[in-house]
KERONU-143426 format. One record per residue (C-alpha): residue in three letters; residue number from 1; x, y, z. Coordinates in steps of 0.5 Angstrom, whole numbers, plus 500, padded with zeros to 3 digits. Layout:
REM residues N
residuo_num_px_py_pz
ALA_NUM_X_Y_Z .
...
This chain:
REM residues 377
residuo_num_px_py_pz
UNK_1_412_297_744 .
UNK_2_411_302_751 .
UNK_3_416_302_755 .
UNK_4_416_301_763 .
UNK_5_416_307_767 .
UNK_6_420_306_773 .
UNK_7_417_303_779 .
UNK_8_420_309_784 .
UNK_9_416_314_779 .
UNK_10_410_309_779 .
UNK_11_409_311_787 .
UNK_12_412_318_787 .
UNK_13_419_315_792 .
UNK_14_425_316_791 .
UNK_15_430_310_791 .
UNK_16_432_311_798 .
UNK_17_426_311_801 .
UNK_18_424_307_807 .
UNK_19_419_301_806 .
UNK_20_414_305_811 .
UNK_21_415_311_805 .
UNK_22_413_306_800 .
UNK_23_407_303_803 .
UNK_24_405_310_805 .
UNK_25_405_312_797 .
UNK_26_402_306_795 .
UNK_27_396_306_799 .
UNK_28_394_313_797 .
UNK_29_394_311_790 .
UNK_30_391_304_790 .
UNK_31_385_308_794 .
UNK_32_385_313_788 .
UNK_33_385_309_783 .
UNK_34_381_303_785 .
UNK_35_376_300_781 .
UNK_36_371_300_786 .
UNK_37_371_308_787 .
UNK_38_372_309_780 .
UNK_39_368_304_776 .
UNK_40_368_305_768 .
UNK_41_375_308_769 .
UNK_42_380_305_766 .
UNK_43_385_310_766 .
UNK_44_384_309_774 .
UNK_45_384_301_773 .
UNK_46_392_302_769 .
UNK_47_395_307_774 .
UNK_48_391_301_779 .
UNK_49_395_296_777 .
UNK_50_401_299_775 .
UNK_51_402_301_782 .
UNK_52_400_294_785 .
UNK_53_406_291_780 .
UNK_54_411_298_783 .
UNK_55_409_296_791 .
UNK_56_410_288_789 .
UNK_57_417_289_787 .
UNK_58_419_295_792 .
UNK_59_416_292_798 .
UNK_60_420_285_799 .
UNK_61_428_287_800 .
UNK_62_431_283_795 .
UNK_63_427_284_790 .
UNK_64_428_291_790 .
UNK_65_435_290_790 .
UNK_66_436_286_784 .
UNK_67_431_292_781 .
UNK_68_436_297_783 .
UNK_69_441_293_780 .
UNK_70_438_291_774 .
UNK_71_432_294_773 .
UNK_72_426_291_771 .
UNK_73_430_285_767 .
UNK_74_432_283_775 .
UNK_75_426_283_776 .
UNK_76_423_277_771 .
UNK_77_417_278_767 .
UNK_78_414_284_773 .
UNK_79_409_287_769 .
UNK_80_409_284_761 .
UNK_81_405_278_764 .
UNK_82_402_280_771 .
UNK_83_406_282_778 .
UNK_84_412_277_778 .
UNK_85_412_271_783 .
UNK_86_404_271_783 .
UNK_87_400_265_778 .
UNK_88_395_268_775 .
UNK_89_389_264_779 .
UNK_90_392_268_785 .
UNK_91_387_273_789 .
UNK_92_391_280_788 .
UNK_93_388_281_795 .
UNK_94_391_276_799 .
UNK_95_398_278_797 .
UNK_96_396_286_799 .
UNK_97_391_283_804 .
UNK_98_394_289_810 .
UNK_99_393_295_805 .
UNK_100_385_293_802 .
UNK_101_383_290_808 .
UNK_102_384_297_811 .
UNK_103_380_301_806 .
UNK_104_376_296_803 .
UNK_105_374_292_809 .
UNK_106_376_285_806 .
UNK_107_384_283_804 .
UNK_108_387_275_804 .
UNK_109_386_274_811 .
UNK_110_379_270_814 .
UNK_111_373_273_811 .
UNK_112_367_274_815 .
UNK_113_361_271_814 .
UNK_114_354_274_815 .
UNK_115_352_281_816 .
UNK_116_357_285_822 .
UNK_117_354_289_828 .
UNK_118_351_296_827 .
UNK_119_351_300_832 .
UNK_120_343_304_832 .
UNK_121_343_311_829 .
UNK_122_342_318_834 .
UNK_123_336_322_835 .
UNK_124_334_329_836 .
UNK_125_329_331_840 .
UNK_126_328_339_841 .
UNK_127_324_341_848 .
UNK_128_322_348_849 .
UNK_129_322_350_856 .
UNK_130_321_356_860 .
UNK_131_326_361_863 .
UNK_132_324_360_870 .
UNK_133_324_353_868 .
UNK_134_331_354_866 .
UNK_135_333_357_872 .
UNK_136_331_352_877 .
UNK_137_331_345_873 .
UNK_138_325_341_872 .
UNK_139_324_334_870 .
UNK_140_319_333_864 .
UNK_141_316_327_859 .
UNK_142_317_327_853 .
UNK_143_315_322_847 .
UNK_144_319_320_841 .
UNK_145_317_316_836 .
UNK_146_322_310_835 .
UNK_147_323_303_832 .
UNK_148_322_297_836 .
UNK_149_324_290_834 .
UNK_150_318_288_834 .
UNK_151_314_283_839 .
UNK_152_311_279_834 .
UNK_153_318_275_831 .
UNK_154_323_277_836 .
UNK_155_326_282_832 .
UNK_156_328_277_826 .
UNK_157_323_279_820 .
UNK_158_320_273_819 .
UNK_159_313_270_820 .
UNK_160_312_266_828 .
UNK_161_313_259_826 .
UNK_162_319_260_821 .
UNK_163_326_263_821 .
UNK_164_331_267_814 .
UNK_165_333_262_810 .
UNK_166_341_263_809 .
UNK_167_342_266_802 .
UNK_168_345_261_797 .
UNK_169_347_267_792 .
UNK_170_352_269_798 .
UNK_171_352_262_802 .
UNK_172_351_267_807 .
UNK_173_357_271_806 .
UNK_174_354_278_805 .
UNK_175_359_279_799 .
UNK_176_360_277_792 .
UNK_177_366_276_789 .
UNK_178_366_279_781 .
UNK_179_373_278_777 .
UNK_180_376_285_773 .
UNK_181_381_282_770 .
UNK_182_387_278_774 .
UNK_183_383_282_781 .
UNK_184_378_280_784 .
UNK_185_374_285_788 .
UNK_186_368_284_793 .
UNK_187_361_287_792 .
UNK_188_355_287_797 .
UNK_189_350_280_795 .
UNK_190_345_284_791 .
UNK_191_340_278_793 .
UNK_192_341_278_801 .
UNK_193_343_286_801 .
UNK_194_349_285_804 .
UNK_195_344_280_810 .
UNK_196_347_274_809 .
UNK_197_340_271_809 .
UNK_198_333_272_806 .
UNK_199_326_272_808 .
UNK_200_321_268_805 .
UNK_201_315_268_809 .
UNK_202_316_276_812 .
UNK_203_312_277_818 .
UNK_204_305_280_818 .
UNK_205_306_286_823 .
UNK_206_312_288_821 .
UNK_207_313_286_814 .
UNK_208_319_284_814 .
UNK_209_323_289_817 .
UNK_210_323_286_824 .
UNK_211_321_293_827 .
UNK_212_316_297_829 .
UNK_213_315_304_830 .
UNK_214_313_305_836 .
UNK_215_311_312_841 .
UNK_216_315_311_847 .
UNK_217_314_316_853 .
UNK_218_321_319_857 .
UNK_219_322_322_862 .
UNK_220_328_328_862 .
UNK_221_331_331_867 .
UNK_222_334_339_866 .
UNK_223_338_341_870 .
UNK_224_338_348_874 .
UNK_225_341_354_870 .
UNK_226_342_350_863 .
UNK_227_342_356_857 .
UNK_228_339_356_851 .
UNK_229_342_351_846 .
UNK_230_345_345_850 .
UNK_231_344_339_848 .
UNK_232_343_332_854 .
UNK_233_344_326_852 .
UNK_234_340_319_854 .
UNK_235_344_313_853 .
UNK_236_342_308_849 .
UNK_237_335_311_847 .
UNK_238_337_312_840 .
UNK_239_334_307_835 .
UNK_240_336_299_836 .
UNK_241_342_297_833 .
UNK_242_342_292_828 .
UNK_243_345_284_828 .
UNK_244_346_285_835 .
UNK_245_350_292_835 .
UNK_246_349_297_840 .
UNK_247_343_302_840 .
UNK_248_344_310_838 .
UNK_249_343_315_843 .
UNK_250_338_321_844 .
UNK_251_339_328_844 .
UNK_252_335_332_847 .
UNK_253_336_340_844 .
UNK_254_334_345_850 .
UNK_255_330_352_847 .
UNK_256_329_356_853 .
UNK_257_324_362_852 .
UNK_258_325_369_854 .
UNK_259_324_373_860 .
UNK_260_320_379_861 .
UNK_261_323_381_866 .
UNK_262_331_379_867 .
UNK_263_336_379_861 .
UNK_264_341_374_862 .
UNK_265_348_375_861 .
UNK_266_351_367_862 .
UNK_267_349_365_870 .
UNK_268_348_373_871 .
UNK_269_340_376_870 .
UNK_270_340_384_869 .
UNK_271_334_387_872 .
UNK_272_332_394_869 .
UNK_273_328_399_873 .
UNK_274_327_408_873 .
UNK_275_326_412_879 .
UNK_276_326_419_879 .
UNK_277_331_424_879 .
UNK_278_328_426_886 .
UNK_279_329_419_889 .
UNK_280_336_419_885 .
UNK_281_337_425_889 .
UNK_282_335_424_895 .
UNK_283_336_416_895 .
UNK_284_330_410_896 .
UNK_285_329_404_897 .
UNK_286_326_399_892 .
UNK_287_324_392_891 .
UNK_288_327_389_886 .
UNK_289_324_382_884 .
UNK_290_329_376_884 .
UNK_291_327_368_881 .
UNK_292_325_367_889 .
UNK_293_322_372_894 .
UNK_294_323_381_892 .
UNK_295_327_384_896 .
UNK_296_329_391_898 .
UNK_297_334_395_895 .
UNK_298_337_401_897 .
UNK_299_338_407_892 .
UNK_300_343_411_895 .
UNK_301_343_418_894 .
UNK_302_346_422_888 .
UNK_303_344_416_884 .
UNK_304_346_416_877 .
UNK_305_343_414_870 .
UNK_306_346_408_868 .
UNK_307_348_406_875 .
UNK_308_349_398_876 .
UNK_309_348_395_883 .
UNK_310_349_388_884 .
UNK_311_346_382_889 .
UNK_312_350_378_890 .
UNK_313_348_371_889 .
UNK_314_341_372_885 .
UNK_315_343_370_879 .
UNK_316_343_363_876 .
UNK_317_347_356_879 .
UNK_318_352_354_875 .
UNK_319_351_347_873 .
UNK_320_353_341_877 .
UNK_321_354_347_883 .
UNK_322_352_350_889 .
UNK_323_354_357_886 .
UNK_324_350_362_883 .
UNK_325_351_368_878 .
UNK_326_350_375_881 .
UNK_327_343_380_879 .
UNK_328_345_386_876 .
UNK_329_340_392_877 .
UNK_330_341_397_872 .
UNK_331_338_404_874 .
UNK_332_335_409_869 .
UNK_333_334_417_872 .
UNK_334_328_420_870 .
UNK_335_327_427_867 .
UNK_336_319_430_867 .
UNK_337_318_432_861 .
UNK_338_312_437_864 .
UNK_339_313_440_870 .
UNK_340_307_444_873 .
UNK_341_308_452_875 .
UNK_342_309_450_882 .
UNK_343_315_444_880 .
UNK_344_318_450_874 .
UNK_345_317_454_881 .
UNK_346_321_450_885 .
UNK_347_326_447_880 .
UNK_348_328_454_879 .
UNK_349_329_456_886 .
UNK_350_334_449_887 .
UNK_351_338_452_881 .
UNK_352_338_458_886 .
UNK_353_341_455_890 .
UNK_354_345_451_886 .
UNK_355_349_458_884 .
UNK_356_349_461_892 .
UNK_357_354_455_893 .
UNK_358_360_458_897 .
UNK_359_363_454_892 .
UNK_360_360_456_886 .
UNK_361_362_464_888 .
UNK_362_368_463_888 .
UNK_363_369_459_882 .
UNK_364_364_466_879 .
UNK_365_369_471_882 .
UNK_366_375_467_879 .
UNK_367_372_468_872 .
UNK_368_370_476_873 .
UNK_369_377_477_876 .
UNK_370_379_473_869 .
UNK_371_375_477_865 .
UNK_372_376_484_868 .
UNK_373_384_482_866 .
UNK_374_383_481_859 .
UNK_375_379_487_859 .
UNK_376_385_491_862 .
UNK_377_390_488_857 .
């Protein structure tokens, strides 16, 4: 004869656990090792019961303290023949009714009948739009195929004229009851799917279904300065809810197209442009393009490559406020890669002069001086 093991060891608790530590350890194996999760298994199904027989002693006070004093003979006939204190037409589930009902959505209470409201499922809708249409906002329409109940039978599935009958398999509970042993466990009714009813005359438009897929116009609103990626969400324009549930919502994706003219770098736009080496020299003004009118620009004298001028303001508007990114002008100088005889003349005559420079003479003398001092040495 296989002796008992201990109840404590059982749930994986020492003895001065605390009775919140036993339920916690109990619910995490009748989870594991329930039969619904673990059909066929019935290793799972003993380790099931086993638990259940450990929680049903160590869980009421007296119990547990004639167990500790006794062990399992202070406890009757415990487990040899069922769990101690339950008749055998008892339902287990209404003894651990707090913990099944937590996982398994039914227990010893009251049970509901008929279906439970479902909420609607979400929908995606991706919407490209352009960059400029990104910057300054635009409201489009948009269509997206939808179920709606349908006008024919209201929604309900069955023909005008008639109504679903409730489904006597379930007596319109949605579940059945099957019995495993001395547990009895509730499954979904195979003949109403859960429904609680049953259509014997389904309507012609929609089959049965209560809704029809229909093509639904709606109108988006994008908001100026959205970045590629962001997701809007229009309440409640999802798909409908089932058994009065509410319905899903709709998610609309931005894609924003690239720009041939900006690069944007969160709300700031980069705009790259060249001028010669005379103008970065000499100094110019520019027009620069911005998301509204071109402006002027001023290219100061002695510009250099890689330069970046800001306007402040011309960027992009940061959503929900007035203010707005910056343009950022990155400058590039270009070198000619072939001068005439009269551009190598005159390029020649600025290096000239470069190396006249008062003060080029005097870094020239210093160097002779240094060198006529090596010599010496």
């Amino acid at each position: 004869m296989t002796s008992k093991r201990d109840y404590y060891e059982v749930l994986g608790v020492s003895r001065e656990a605390s009775e919140d530590e036993i339920k916690r350890a109990y619910r995490k194996l009748a989870f594991e090792n329930h039969p619904d999760r673990n059909p066929d298994d019935a290793e799972a199904e003993n380790r099931f019961k086993e638990a259940a027989e450990a929680y049903e002693v160590l869980r009421d006070s007296q119990k547990r303290q004639r167990y500790d004093q006794f062990g399992h003979a202070g406890v009757g006939n415990g487990g040899s023949g069922g769990f101690g204190g339950f008749n055998s037409n008892e339902d287990i589930f209404s003894a651990f009714g707090d913990i099944f009902s937590e996982f398994f959505g039914f227990g010893g209470g009251a049970r509901s009948h008929g279906p439970r409201p479902r909420a609607g499922m979400d929908l995606r809708y991706n919407l490209t739009i352009t960059f400029r249409e990104a910057a300054k906002g635009v409201e489009q329409t948009i269509t997206i195929p939808r179920d709606e109940p349908c006008e024919e039978c209201d929604g309900s599935g069955a023909a005008p004229g008639t109504s679903p009958e409730t489904c006597k398999h379930c007596g319109g509970a949605g579940q059945i009851h099957q019995s495993q042993g001395f547990f009895r466990i509730a499954v979904t009714c195979p003949v109403c799917r859960g429904e609680g009813v049953v259509i014997t005359d389904p309507c012609p438009k929609c089959r049965g279904r209560g809704t029809n897929a229909v093509m639904r116009d709606l109108s988006v609103r994008i908001p100026a300065g959205v970045d590629d990626g962001s997701r809007l969400r229009l309440r409640g324009e999802g798909e409908p809810g089932e058994h009065g549930g509410p319905p899903g919502d709709l998610y609309v994706v931005i894609h924003v197209e690239e720009d041939k003219t900006f690069e944007r770098q969160g709300q700031d736009l980069v705009y790259a442009t060249s001028v010669s080496m005379v103008d970065a020299a000499l100094g110019k003004k520019i027009e620069v393009p911005t998301l509204d009118e071109p402006v002027t620009m001023e290219i100061p004298r002695g510009t250099q490559s890689g330069e970046v001028f800001k306007l402040k303001g011309k960027g992009l508007p940061y959503l929900g406020s007035e203010h707005k990114g910056d343009l950022l002008v990155e400058v590039t100088v270009k070198t000619p890669s072939r001068l005439s005889k009269k551009q190598e003349e005159l390029l020649r005559g600025f290096k000239k002069l470069e190396k006249n420079k008062p003060m080029n003479k005097v870094k020239n003398f210093f160097k002779k001086e240094d060198k006529a001092v090596g010599d010496e040495e």
